[in-house]
N, C-alpha and C positions, 0 to 999 in steps of 0.2 A: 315712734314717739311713745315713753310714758302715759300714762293716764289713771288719775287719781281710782280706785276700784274704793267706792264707797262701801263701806259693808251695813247690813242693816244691823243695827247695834238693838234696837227695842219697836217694839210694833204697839201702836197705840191703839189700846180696844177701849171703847168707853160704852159700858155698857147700866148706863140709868134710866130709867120710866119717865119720859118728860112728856106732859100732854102736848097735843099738835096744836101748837098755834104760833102764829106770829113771832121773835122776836126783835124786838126795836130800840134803836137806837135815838133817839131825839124827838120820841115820839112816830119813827117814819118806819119802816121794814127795813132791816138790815140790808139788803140786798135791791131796794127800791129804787128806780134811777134818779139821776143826781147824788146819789150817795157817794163814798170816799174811802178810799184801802189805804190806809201807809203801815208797811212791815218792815220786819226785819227777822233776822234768821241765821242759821247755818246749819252743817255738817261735819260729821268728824268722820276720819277713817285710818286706818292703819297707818299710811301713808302721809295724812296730812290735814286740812282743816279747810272748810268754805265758809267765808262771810258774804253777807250782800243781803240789799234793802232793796222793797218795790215800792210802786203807787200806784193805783190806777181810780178809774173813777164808773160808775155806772151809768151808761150809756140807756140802757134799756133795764125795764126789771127784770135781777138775776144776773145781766150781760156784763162781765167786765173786762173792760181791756185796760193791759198797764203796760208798765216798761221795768224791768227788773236789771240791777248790776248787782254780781256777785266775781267775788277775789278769791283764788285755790291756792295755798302754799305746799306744794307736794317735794315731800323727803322720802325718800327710799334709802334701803337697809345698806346701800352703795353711799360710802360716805362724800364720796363726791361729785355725786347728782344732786339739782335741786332744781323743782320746775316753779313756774309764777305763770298761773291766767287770770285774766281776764275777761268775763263774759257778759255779753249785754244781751238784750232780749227782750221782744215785747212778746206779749199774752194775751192770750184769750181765757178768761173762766166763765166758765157757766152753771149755775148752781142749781142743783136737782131740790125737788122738795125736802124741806126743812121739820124739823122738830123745832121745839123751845128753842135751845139753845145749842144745837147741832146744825151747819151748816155745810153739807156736802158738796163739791166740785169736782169737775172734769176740767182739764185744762192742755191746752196746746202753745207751743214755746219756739219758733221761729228763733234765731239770736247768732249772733258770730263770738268766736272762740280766739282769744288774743294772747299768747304764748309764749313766753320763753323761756329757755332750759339751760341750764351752765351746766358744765361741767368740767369739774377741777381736777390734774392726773400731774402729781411731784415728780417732778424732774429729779435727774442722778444728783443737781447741784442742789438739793434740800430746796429748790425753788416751786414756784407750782404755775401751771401752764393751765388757761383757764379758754374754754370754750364754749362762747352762746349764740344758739340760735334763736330767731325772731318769727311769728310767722303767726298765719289767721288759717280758720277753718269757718264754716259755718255750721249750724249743729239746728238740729231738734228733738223738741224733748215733748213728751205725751205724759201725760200721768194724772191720777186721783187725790183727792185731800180733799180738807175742810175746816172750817173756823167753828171751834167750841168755845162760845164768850162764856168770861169767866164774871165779866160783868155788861154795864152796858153799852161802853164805847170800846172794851179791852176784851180780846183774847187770844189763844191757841191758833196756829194754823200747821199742822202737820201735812204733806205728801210724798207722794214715792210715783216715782215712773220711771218709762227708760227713755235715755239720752241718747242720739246717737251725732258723734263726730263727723259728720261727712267729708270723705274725699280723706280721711288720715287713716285708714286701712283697718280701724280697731272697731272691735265687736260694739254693738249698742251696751251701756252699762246699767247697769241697775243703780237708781239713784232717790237718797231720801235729803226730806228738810225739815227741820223745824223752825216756823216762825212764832214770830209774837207779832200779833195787828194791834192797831186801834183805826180807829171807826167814827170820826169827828163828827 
């Protein structure tokens, strides 16, 4: 099976002098429990493009778990391949100490991988003979990032980790996001 090989397209360095303190959202710490994540995001790669939006909610301070879905449309240079997933996934983040308005995380990604791939091959009669498979994997995914607010309920959330397919025979891939949060 296919598999989208994301490429890292730009590496986000943000390098400004912010003193260390708190930043807050409604008067509370960003990252304080009962707090609230809803994003959104994607990826682009050679091959193709990933949407999908999360939410999760703060359970403890720092501690977030949510549930994330994201859609991959992959086209390959073979004009008659084209694959469609679907993956769902909850998470875990958990945020390392902060600056102003840098928020770093670690995060772990549990999720199932929902698939299918046509493939279309013209027949001698100008007609075209079409074949698709359907099928699940489940996957996990480990990686780095963090929310740079740009204000005080809105901003940035870049990361990259690796992904790996389980049980569909392909190497773990290197994989990036960019989201946009807000922060109710």
């Amino acid at each position: 099976m296919r598999l989208a090989r994301p490429s890292i397209v730009a590496a986000l360095v943000t390098a400004c002098c912010w003193h260390a303190h708190s930043a807050t959202a409604s008067g509370v710490a960003l990252t304080s429990k009962g707090g609230t994540s809803l994003s959104a995001g994607g990826s682009l790669s050679s091959t193709g493009f990933t949407l999908g939006a999360s939410i999760g909610y703060f359970v403890a301070d720092n501690l977030l778990p949510g549930v994330r879905y994201f859609y991959t449309l992959v086209k390959t240079s073979d004009p008659y391949y084209k694959g469609q997933y679907h993956d769902v996934s909850i998470f875990l983040r958990y945020y390392l100490p902060h600056l102003e308005r840098l928020f770093p995380f670690v995060v772990g990604e549990p999720g199932t991988h929902l698939y299918t791939i046509t493939e279309e091959f013209p027949t001698s009669d100008a007609e075209v003979e079409r074949s698709t498979v359907s099928g699940h994997y489940f996957t996990l995914y480990g990686g780095v990032g963090g929310v740079l607010l740009l204000t005080q309920h809105f901003g940035i959330e870049p990361n990259i980790g690796l992904r790996q397919v389980l049980g569909s025979g392909d190497p773990p891939e290197l994989q990036w996001w960019l989201g946009f949060g807000f922060y109710p």
